[in-house]
N, C-alpha and C positions, 0 to 999 in steps of 0.2 A: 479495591483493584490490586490484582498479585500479580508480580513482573517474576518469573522464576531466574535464579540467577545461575548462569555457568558461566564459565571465561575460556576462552582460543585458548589454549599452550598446544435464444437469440431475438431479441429486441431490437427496433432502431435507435437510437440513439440522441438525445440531444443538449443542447448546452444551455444552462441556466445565466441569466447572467444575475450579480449581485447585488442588491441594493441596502444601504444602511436605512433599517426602519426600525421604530418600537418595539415590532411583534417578533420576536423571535424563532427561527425555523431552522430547525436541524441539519447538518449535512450527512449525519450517521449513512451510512449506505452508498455512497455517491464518492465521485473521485475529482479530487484536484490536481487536476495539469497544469504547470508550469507552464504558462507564459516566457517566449521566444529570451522576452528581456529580461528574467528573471536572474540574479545577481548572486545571489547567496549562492555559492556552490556544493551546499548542502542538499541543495533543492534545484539545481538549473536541470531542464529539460526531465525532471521526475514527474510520474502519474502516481498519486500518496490515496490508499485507500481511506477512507474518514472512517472508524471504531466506533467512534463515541465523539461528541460534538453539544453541548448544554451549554448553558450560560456562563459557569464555570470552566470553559477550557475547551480543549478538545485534542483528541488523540488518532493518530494515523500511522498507517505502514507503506512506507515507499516500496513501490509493486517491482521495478525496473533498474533496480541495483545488485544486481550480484556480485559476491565479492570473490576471494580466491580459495576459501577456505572451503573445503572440502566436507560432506555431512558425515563422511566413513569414518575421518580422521577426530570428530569433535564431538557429534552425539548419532554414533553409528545405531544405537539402537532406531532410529526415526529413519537410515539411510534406506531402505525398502519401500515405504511409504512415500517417499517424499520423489516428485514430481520432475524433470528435469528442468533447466539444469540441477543438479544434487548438491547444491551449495549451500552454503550461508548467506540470506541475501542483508543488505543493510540497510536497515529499516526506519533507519532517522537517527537526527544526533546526539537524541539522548537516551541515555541506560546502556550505553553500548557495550557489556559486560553483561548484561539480562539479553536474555533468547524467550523469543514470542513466536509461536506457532499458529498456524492459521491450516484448519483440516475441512473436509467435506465429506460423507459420505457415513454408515453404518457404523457403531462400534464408537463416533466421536464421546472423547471424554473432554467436556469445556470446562474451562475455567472459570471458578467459584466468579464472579462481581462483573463478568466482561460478557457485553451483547453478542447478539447472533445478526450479522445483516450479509444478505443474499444467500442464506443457508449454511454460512460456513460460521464454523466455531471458532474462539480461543483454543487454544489448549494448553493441559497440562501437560508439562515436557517431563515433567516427571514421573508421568505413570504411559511407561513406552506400548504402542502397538503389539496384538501378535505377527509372528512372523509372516501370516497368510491373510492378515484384514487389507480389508479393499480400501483403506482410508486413502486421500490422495492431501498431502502436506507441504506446506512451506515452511520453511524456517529462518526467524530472522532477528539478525543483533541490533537491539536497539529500535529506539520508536522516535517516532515525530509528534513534539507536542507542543500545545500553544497555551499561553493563560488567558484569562478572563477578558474578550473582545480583541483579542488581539490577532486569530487569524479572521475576525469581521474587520480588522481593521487593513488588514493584508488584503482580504478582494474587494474591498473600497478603493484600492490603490491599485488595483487591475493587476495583480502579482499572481493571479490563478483563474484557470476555466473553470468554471463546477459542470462536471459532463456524468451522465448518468453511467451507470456501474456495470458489469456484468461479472458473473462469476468466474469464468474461463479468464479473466483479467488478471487474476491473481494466482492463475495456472497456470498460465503462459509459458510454453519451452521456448521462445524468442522475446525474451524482455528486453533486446538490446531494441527491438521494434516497434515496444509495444506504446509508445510517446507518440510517435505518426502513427499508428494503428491507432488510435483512441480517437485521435483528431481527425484522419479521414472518416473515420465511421461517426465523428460527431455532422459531416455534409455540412453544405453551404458554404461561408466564407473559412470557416474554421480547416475547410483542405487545404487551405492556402497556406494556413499556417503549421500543415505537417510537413512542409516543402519548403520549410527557414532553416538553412545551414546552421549548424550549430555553433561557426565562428563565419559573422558574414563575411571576413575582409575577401571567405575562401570563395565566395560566391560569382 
């Protein structure tokens, strides 16, 4: 797995829940939503798409973090492809010096060692678009990663939903929404919980 490194200067939906068992099952493809109580503020109220997910670890990109950084101003070669908002989004707390691209469409160049789930690739930020490809891109610093039974041992302790995926998820021009948008389109009690303040005292 190659992290490339630069530095800043329609389905319905449903929710799985988690159980600690022997037989071990993947979450590659699927997204984890933060849970209302979720504490770490690396992760409170984030929907984190799962990469890769083995016995060994597992790796995600948080969908709904944009930061301020600009993609004209840092890797403008990607700024025509890349999808609104045109940012740098941030993608978890670690590598956060390495940029991970996540593309769809014609022309995708992926990256050597890293899967494909819901159609969309890795990419290599190093070998940029042409000016007129239809690719549609994210780009983002830094990844979310867990070691061996450790994010099992995270939805044992109720710290995330596992809610199935869709690709428009990770295109989204309103990521500031896209937390309650995962959660009402998960139906049943889980609307409930897209309509939890994000500081209850304000409730």
């Amino acid at each position: 797995m190659k992290i490339v490194g630069w530095m800043w200067q329609d389905s319905s939906c449903h929710v799985r829940v988690f159980r600690m068992s022997e037989e071990f099952e993947s979450l590659a493809g699927q997204l984890l939503v933060a849970m209302p109580g979720m504490l770490d503020p690396n992760f409170a109220r984030t929907v984190v798409l799962m990469i890769e997910h083995s016995q060994e670890g597992a790796v995600g990109l948080v969908l709904n973090r944009p930061s301020g950084a600009d993609l004209l101003d840092h890797l403008p070669g990607w700024w025509s492809v890349a999808v609104l908002p045109k940012v740098v989004f941030v993608g978890g707390p670690v590598g956060e010096g390495g940029g991970i691209g996540l593309a769809r469409g014609p022309g995708t160049v992926p990256m050597e060692g890293w899967p494909e789930v819901l159609g969309i690739k890795v990419i290599d930020l190093e070998s940029e678009p042409e000016r007129d490809s239809p690719l549609e891109t994210r780009i983002f610093a830094g990844y979310s990663g867990w070691g061996p039974k450790q994010l099992e041992s995270e939805l044992s302790s109720n710290g995330w939903f596992v809610v199935d995926a869709q690709a428009d998820d990770v295109f989204t021009e309103a990521p500031e929404t896209l937390w309650e948008e995962v959660l009402r389109r998960a139906g049943g009690r889980y609307t409930w919980f897209a309509t939890y303040p994000a500081d209850p005292r304000m409730n």
